[in-house]
C-alpha positions as CSV (number, residue, x, y, z in Angstrom):
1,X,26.3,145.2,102.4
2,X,27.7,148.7,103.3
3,X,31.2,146.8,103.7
4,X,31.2,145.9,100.3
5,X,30.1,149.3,98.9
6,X,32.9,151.0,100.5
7,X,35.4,148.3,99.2
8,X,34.0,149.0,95.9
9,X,34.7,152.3,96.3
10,X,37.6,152.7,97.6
11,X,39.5,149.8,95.6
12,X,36.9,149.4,92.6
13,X,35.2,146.5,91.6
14,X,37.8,145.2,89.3
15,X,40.2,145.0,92.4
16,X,37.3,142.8,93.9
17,X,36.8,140.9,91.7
18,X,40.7,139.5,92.1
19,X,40.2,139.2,95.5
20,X,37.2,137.0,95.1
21,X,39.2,134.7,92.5
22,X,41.5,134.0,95.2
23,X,39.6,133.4,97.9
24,X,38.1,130.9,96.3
25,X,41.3,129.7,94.4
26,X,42.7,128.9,98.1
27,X,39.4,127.3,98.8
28,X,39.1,125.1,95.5
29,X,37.1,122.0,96.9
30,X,35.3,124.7,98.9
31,X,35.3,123.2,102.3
32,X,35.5,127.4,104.0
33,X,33.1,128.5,101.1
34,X,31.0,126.0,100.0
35,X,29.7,126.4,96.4
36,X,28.7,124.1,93.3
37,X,31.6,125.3,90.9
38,X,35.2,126.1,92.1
39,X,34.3,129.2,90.7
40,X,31.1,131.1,90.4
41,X,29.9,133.6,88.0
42,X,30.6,137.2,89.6
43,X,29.2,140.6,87.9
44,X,28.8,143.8,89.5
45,X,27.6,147.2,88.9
46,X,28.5,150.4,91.1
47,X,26.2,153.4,90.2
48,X,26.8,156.8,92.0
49,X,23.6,158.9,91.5
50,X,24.0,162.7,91.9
């Protein structure tokens, strides 16, 4: 989980977001990722509280 916060901070969540569509466009039957859809619904919210 820390891993992903600093991703999301460092490239953003929209830049994540692509990622994600391509990992699992390269895994489209989803043999590496397995999953019901070829692609999942994906939200996320990054709050920074001061």
């Amino acid at each position: 989980p820390g891993d992903l916060v600093q991703a999301a901070l460092s490239r953003g969540l929209q830049e994540l977001g692509r990622e994600l569509r391509q990992i699992e466009a390269a895994d489209a039957g989803g043999a590496k990722h397995p999953r019901f859809k070829a692609s999942d619904d994906a939200t996320a919210m990054l709050m920074r509280l001061s």
